[in-house]
TORTI-460365 format. One record per residue: x, y, z of N, C-alpha, C, CB in turn; residue in one letter; residue number from 1. Coordinates in steps of 0.001 Angstrom, whole numbers, plus 500000, padded with zeros to 6 digits. Glycine has a CB too. Example, Ala and Ser with C-alpha at 12.3 -4.5 7.8 and 13.67 -1.06 7.14 Angstrom:
<nodes>
+--------+---------+--------+---------+----------+--------+--------+---------+--------+---------+----------+--------+---+-----+
! n_east ! n_north !   n_up ! ca_east ! ca_north !  ca_up ! c_east ! c_north !   c_up ! cb_east ! cb_north !  cb_up ! r !   k !
+--------+---------+--------+---------+----------+--------+--------+---------+--------+---------+----------+--------+---+-----+
! 513190 !  494310 ! 507800 !  512300 !   495500 ! 507800 ! 513200 !  496700 ! 507800 !  511308 !   495527 ! 509046 ! A !   1 !
! 512850 !  497750 ! 507080 !  513670 !   498940 ! 507140 ! 512900 !  500030 ! 507870 !  514084 !   499402 ! 505725 ! S !   2 !
+--------+---------+--------+---------+----------+--------+--------+---------+--------+---------+----------+--------+---+-----+
</nodes>
This chain:
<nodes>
+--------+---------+--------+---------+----------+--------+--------+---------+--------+---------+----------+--------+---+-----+
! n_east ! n_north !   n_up ! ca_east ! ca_north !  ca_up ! c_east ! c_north !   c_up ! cb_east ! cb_north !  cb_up ! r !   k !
+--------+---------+--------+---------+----------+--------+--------+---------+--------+---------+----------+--------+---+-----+
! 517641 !  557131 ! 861919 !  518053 !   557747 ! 860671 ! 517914 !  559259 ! 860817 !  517211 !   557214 ! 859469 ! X !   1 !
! 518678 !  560068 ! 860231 !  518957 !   561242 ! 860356 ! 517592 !  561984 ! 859610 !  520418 !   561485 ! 859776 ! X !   2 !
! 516594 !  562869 ! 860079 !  516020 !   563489 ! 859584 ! 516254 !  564293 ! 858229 !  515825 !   563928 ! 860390 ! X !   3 !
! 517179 !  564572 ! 858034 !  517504 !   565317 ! 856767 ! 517535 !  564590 ! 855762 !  518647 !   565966 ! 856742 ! X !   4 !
! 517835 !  562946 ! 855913 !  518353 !   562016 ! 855113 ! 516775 !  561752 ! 854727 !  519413 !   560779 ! 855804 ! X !   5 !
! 515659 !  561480 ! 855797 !  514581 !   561048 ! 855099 ! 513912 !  562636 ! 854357 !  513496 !   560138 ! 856270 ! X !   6 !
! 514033 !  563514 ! 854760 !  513576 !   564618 ! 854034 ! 513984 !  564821 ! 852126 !  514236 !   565815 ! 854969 ! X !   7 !
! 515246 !  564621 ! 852457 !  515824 !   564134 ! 851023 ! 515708 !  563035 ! 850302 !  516929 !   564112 ! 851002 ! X !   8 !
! 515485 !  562455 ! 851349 !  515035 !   560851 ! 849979 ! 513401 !  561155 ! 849973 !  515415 !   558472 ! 850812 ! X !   9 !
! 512480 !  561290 ! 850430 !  511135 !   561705 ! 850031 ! 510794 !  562372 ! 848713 !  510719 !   562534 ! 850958 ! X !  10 !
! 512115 !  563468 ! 848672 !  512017 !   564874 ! 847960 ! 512944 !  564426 ! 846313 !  512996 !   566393 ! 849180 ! X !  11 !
! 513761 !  563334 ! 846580 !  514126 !   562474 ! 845592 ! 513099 !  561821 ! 844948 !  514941 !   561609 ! 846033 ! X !  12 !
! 512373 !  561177 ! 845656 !  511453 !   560214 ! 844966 ! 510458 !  560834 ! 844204 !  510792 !   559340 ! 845876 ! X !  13 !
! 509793 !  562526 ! 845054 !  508982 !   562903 ! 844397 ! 509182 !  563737 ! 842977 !  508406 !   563413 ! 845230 ! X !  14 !
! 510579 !  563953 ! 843424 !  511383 !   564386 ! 841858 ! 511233 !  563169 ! 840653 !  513336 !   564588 ! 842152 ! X !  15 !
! 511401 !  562226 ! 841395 !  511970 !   561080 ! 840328 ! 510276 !  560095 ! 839658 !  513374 !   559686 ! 841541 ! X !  16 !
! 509215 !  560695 ! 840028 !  507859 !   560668 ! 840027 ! 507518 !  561448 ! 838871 !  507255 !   561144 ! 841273 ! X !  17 !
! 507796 !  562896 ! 839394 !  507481 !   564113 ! 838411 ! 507818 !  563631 ! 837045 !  508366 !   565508 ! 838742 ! X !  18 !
! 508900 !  563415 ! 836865 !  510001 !   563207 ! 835900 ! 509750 !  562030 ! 835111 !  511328 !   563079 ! 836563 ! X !  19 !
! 509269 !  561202 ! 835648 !  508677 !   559688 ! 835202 ! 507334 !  559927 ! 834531 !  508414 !   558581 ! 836579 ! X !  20 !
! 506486 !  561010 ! 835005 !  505476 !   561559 ! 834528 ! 505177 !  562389 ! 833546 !  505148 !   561917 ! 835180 ! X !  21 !
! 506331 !  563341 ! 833554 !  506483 !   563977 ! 832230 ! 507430 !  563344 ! 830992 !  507004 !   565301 ! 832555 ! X !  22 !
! 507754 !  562293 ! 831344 !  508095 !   561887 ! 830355 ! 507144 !  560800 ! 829835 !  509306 !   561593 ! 830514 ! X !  23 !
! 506417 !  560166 ! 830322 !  505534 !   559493 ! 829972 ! 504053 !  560258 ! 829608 !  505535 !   558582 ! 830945 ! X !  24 !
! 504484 !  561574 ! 829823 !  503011 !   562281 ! 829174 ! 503555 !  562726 ! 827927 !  502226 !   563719 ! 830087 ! X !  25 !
! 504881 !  562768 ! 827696 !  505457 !   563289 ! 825993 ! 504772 !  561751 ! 825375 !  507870 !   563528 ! 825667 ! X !  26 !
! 505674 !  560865 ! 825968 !  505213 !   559793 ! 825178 ! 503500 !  559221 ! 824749 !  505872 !   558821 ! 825877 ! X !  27 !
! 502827 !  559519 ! 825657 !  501282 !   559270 ! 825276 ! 500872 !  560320 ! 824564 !  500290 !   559111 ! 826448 ! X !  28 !
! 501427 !  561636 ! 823967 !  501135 !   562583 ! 823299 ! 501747 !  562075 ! 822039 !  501532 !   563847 ! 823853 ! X !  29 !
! 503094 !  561419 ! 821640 !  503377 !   561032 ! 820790 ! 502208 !  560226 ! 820051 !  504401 !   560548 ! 821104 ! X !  30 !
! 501770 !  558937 ! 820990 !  501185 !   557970 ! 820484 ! 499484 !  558854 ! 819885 !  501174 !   556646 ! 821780 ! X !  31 !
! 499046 !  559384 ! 821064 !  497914 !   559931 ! 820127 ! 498123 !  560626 ! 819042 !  497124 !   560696 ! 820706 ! X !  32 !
! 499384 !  561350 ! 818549 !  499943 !   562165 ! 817333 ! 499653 !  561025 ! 816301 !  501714 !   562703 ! 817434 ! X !  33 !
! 500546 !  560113 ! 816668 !  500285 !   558836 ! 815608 ! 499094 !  558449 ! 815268 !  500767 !   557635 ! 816017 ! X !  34 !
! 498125 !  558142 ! 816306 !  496431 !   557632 ! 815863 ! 496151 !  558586 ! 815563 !  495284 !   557050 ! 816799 ! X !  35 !
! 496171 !  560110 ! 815297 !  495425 !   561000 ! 814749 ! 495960 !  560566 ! 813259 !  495623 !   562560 ! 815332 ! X !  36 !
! 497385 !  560679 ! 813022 !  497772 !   560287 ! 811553 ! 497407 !  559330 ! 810647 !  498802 !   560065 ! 811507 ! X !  37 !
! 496801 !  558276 ! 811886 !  496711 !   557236 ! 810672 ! 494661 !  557150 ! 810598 !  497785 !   555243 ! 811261 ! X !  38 !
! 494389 !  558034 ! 811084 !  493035 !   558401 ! 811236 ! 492832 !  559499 ! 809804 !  492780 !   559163 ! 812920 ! X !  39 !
! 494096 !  560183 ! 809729 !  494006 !   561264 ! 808653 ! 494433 !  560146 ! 807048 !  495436 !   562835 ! 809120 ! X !  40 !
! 495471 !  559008 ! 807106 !  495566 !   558358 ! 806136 ! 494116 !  557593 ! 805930 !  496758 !   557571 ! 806288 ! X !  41 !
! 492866 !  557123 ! 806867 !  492494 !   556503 ! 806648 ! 491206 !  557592 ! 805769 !  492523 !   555588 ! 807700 ! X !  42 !
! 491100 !  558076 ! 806159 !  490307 !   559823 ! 805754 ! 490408 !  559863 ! 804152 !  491423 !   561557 ! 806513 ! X !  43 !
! 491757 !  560006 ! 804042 !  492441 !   560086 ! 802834 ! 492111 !  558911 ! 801948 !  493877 !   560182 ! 803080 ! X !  44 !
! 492196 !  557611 ! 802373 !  491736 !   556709 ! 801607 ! 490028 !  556669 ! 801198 !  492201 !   555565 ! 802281 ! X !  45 !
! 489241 !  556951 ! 802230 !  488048 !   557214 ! 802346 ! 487716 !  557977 ! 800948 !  487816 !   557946 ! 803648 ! X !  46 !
! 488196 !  559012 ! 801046 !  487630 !   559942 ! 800159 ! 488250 !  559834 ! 798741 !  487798 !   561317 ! 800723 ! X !  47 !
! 489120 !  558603 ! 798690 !  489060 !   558135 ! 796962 ! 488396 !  557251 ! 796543 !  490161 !   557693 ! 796357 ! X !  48 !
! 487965 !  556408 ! 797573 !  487151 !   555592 ! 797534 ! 485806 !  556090 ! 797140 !  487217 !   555015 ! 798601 ! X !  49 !
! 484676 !  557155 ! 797792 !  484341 !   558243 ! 797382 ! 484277 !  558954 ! 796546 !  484546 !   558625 ! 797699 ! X !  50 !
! 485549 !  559411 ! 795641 !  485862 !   559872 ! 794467 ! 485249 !  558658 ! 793405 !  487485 !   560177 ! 794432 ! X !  51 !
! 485667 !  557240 ! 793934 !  485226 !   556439 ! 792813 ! 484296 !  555991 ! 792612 !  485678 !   555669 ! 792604 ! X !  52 !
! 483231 !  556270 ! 793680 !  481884 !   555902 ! 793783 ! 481049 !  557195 ! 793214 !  481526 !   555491 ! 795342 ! X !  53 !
! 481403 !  558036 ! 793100 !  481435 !   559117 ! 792804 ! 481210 !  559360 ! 791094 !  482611 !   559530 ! 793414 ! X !  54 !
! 482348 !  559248 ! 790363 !  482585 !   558677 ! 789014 ! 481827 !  557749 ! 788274 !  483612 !   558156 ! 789029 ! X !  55 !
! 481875 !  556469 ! 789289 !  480654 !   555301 ! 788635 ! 479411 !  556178 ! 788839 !  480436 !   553543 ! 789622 ! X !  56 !
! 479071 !  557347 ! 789275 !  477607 !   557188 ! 789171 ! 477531 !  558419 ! 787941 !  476628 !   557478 ! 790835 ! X !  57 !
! 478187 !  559480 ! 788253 !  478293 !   560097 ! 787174 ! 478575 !  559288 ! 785479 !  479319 !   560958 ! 787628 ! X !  58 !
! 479071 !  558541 ! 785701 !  478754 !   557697 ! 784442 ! 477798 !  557262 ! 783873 !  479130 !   556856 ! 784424 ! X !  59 !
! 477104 !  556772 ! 784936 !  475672 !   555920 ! 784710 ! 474967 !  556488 ! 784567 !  475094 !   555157 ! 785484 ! X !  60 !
! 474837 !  558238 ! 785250 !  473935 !   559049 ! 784507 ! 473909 !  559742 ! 783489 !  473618 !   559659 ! 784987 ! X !  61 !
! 475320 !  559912 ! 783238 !  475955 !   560027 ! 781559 ! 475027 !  559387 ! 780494 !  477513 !   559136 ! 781356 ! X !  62 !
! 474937 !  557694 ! 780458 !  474850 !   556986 ! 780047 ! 473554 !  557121 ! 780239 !  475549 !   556190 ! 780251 ! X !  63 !
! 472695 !  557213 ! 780891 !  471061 !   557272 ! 781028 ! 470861 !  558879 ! 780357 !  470393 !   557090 ! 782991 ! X !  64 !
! 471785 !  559587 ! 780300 !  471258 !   560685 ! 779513 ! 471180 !  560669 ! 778014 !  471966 !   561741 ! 779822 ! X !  65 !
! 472270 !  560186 ! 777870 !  473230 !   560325 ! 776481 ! 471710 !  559034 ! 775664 !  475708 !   559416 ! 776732 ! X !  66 !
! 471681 !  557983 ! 776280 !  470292 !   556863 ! 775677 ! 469136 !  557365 ! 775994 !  470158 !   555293 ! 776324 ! X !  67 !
! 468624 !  558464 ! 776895 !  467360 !   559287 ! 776530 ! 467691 !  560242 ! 775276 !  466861 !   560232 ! 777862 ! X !  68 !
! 468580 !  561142 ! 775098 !  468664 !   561698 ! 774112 ! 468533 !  561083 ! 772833 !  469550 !   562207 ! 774231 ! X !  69 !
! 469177 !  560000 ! 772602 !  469112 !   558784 ! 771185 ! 467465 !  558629 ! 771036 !  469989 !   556824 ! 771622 ! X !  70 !
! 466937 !  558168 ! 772449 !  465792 !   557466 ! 772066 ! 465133 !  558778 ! 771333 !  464905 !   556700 ! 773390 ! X !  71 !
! 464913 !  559640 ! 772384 !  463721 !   560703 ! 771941 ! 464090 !  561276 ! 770763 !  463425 !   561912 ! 772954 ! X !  72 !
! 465417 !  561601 ! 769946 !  465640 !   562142 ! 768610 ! 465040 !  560835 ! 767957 !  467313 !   562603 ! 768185 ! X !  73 !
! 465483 !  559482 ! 768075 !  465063 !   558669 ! 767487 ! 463288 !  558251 ! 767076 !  465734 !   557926 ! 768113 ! X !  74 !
! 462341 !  558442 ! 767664 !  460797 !   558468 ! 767920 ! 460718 !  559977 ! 767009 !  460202 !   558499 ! 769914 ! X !  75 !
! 461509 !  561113 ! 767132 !  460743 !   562221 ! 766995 ! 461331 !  562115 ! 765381 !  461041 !   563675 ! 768123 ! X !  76 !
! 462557 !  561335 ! 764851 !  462536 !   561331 ! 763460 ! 464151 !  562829 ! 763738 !  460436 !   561826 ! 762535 ! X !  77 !
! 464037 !  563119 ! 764393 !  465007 !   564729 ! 764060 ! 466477 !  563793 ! 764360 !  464663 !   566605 ! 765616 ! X !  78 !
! 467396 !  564247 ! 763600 !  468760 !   563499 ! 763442 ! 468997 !  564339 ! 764946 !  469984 !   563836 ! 761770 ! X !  79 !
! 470240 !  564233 ! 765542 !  470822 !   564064 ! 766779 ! 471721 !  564761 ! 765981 !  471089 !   562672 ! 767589 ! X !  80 !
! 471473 !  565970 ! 767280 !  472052 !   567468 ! 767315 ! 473775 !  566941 ! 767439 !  471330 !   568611 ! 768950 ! X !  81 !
! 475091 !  567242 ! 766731 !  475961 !   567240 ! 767530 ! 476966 !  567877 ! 768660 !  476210 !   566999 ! 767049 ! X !  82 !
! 476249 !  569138 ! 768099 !  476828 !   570183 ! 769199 ! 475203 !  569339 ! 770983 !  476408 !   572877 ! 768154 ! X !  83 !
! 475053 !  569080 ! 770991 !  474149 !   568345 ! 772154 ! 474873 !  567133 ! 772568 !  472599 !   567875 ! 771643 ! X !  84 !
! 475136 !  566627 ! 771281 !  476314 !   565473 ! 771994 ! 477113 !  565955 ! 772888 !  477353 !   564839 ! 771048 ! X !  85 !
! 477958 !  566922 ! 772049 !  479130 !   567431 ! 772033 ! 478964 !  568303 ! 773931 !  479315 !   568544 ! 770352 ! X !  86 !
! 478206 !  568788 ! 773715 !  478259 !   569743 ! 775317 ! 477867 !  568402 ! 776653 !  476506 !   571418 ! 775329 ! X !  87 !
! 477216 !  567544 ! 776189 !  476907 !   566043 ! 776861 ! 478443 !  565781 ! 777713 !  476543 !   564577 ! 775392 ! X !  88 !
! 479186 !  565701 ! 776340 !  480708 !   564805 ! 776819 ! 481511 !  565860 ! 777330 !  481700 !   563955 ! 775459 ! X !  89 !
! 481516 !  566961 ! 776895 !  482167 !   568159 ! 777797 ! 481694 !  568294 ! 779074 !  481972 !   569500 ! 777238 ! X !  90 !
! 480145 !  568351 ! 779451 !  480318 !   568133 ! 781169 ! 480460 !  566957 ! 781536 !  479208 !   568541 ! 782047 ! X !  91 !
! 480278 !  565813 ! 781152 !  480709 !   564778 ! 781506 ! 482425 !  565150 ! 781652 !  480190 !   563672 ! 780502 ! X !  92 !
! 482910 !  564987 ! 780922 !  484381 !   565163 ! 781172 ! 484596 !  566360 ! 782234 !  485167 !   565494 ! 779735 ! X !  93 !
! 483700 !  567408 ! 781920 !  484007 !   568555 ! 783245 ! 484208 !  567954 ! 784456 !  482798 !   569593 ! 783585 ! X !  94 !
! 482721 !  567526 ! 784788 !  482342 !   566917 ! 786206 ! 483269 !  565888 ! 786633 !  480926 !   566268 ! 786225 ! X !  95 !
! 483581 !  564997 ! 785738 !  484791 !   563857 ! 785998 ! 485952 !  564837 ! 786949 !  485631 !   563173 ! 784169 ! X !  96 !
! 486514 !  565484 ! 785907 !  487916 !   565664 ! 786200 ! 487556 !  567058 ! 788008 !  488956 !   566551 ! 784212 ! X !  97 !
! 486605 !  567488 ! 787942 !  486043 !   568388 ! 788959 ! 486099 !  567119 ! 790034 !  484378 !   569201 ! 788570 ! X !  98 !
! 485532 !  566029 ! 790105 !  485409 !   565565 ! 790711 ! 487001 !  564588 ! 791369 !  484310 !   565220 ! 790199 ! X !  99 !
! 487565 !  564420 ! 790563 !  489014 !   564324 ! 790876 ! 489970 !  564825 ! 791469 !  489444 !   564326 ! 790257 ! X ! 100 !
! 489658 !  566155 ! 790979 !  490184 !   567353 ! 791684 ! 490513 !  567344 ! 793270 !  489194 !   568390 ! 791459 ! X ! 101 !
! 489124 !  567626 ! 793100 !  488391 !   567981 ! 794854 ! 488724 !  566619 ! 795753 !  486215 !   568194 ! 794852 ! X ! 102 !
! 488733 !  565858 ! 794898 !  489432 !   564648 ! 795907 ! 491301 !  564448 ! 796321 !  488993 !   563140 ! 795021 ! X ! 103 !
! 491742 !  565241 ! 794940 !  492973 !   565401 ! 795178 ! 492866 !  566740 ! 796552 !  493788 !   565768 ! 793600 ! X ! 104 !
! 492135 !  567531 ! 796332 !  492675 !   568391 ! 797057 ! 492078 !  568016 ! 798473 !  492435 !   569780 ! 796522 ! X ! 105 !
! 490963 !  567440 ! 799094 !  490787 !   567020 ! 800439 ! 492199 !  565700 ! 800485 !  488899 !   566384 ! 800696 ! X ! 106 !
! 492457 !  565186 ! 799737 !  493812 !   563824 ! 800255 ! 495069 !  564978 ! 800443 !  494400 !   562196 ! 798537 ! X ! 107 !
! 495239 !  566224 ! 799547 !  496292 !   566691 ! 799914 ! 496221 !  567446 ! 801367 !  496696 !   567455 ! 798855 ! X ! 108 !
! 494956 !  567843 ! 801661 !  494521 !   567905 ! 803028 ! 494982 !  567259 ! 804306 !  493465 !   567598 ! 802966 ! X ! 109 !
! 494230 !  566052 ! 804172 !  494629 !   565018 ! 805060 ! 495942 !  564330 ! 805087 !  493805 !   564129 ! 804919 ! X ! 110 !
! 497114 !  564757 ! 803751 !  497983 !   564269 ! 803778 ! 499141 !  565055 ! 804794 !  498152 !   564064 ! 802515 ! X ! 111 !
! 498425 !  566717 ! 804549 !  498795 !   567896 ! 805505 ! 498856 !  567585 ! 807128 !  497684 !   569048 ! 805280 ! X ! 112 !
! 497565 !  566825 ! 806927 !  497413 !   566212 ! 808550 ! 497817 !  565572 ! 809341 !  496785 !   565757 ! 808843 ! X ! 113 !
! 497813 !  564484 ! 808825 !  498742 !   563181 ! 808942 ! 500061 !  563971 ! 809046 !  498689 !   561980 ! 807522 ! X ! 114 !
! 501344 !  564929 ! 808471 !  502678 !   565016 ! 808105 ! 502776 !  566075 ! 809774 !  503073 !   565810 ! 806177 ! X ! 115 !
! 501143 !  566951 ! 810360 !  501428 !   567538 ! 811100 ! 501155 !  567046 ! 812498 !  501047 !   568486 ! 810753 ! X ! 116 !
! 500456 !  565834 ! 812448 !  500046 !   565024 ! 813543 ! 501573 !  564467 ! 813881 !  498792 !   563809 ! 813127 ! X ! 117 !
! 502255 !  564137 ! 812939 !  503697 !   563279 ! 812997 ! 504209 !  563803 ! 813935 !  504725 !   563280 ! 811827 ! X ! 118 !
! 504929 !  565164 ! 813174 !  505385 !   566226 ! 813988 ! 505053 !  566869 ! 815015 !  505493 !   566913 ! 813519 ! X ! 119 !
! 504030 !  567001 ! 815202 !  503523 !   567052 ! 816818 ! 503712 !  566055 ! 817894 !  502164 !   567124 ! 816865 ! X ! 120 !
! 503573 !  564999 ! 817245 !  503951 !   564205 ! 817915 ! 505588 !  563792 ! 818682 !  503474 !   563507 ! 817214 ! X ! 121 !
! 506206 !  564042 ! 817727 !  507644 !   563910 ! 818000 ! 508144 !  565179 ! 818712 !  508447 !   563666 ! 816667 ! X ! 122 !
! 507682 !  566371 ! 818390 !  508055 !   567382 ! 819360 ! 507863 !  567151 ! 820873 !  507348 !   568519 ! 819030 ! X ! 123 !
! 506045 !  566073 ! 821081 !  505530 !   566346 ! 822558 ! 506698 !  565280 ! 823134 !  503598 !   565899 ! 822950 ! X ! 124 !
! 507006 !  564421 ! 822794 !  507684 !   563354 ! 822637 ! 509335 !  563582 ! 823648 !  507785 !   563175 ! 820885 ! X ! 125 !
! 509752 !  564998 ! 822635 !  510792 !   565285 ! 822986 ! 510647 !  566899 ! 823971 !  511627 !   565203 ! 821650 ! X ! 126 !
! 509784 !  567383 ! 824271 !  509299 !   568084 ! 825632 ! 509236 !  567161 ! 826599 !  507932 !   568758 ! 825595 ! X ! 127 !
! 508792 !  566211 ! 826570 !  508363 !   565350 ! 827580 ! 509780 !  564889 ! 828282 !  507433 !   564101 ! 826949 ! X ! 128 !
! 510434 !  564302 ! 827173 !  512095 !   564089 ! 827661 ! 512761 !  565396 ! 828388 !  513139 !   563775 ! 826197 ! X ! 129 !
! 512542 !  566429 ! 827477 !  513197 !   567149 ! 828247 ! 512613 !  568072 ! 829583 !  513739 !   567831 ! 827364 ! X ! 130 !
! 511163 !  567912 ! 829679 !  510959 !   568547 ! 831101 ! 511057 !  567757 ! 832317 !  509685 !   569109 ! 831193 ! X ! 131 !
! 511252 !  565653 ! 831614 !  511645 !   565386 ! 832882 ! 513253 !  565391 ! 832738 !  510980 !   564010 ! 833429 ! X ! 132 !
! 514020 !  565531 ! 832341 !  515289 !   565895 ! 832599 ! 515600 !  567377 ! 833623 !  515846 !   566010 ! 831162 ! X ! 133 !
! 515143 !  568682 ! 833490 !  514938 !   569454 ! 834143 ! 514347 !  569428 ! 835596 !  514478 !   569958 ! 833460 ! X ! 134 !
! 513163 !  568150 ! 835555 !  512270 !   568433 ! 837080 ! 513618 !  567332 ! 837604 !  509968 !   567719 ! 837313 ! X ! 135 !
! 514129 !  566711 ! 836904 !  515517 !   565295 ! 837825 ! 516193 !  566610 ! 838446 !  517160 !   563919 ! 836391 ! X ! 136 !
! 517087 !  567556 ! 837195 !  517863 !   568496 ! 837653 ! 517530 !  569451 ! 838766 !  518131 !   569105 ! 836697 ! X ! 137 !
! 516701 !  569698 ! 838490 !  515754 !   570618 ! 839772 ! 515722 !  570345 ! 840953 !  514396 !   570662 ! 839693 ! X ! 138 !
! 514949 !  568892 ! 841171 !  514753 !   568476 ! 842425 ! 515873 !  567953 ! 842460 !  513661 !   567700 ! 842787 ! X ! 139 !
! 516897 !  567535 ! 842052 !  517990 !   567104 ! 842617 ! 518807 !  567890 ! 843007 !  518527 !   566413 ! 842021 ! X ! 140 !
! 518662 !  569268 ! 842533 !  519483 !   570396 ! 843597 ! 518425 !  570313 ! 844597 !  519812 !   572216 ! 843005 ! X ! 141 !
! 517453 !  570918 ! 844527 !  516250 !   571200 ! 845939 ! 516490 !  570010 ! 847118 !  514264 !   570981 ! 845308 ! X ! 142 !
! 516448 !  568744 ! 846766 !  517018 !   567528 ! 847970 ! 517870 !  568428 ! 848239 !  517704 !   565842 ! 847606 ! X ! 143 !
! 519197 !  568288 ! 847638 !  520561 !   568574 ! 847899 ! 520498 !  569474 ! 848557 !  521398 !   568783 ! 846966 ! X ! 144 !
! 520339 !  570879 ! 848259 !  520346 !   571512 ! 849739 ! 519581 !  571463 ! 850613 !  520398 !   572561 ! 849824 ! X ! 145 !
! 518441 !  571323 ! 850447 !  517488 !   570936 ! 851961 ! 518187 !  570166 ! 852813 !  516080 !   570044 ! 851776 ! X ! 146 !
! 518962 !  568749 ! 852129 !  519765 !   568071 ! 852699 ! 520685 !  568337 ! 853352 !  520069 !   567542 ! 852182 ! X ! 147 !
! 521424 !  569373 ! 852764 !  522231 !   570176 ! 853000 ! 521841 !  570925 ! 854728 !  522196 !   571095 ! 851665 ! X ! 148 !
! 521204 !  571530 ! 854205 !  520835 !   572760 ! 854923 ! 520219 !  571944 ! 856685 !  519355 !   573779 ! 853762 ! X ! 149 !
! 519777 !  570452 ! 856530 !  518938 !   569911 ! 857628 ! 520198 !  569276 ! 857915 !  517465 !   569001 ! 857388 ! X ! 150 !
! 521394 !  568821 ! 857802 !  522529 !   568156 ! 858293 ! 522423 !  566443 ! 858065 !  522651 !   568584 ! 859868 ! X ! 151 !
! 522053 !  566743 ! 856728 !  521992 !   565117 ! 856240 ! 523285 !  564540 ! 855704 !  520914 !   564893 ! 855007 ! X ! 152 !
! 524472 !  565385 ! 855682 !  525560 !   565304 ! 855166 ! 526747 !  565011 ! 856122 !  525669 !   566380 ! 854487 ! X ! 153 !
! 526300 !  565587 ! 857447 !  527863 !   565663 ! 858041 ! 527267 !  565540 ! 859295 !  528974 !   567120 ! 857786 ! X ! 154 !
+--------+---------+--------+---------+----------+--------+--------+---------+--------+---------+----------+--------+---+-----+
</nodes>
């Protein structure tokens, strides 16, 4: 066999290697894009879950405040202030909706995350395609003339 011929098919294969490689490194960049996303949805669920554990307790101490206040006006005889009520259910309602908030705004977070993990993903995805399209094009001139050039042709 003509020396040039095995020089070029070597130099083929290691093209056609490269190329197999970078495209399969877009694609495993894709896939970790994805497990980061659904790591950020699960985040996201986490922390309403959180939010609601959150709420039940602020309630319950609502409720353990609001029945110390009854009792002790009640024993001491003094009627029950309503502006004391009244500022009671205002941070209660504060803290509620504070606490809602902040959960909306870490899910709109992680929802940020998740939408940029996607997209990262699909970009590495499509680098990957296209740098092994380039290393095919590449080394398939580089064979070609080496081939060329060693008399694998004629």
């Amino acid at each position: 066999m003509n020396p040039g011929k095995i020089v070029m098919a070597a130099m083929a294969a290691g093209t056609a290697v490269s190329a197999l490689g970078a495209y399969q490194q877009g694609k495993n960049a894709e896939k970790l894009s994805q497990y980061n996303a659904q790591v950020a949805r699960d985040n996201a669920d986490i922390a309403q879950q959180k939010a609601e554990l959150d709420k039940a307790d602020l309630k319950r101490r609502y409720d353990i405040l609001t029945g110390e206040v009854q009792t002790v006006s009640a024993k001491s005889g003094v009627e029950l202030q309503f502006d004391i009520v009244d500022d009671n259910d205002i941070s209660y309602e504060r803290n509620y909706a504070m606490i809602q908030y902040n959960t909306e705004l870490e899910k709109r977070g992680y929802k940020i995350e998740e939408q940029t993990q996607l997209y990262t993903g699909k970009v590495a995805k499509q680098a990957g395609k296209m740098k092994a399209v380039g290393t095919l094009l590449t080394g398939g001139s580089e064979a070609y003339r080496t081939g060329d050039s060693l008399g694998a042709f004629g």
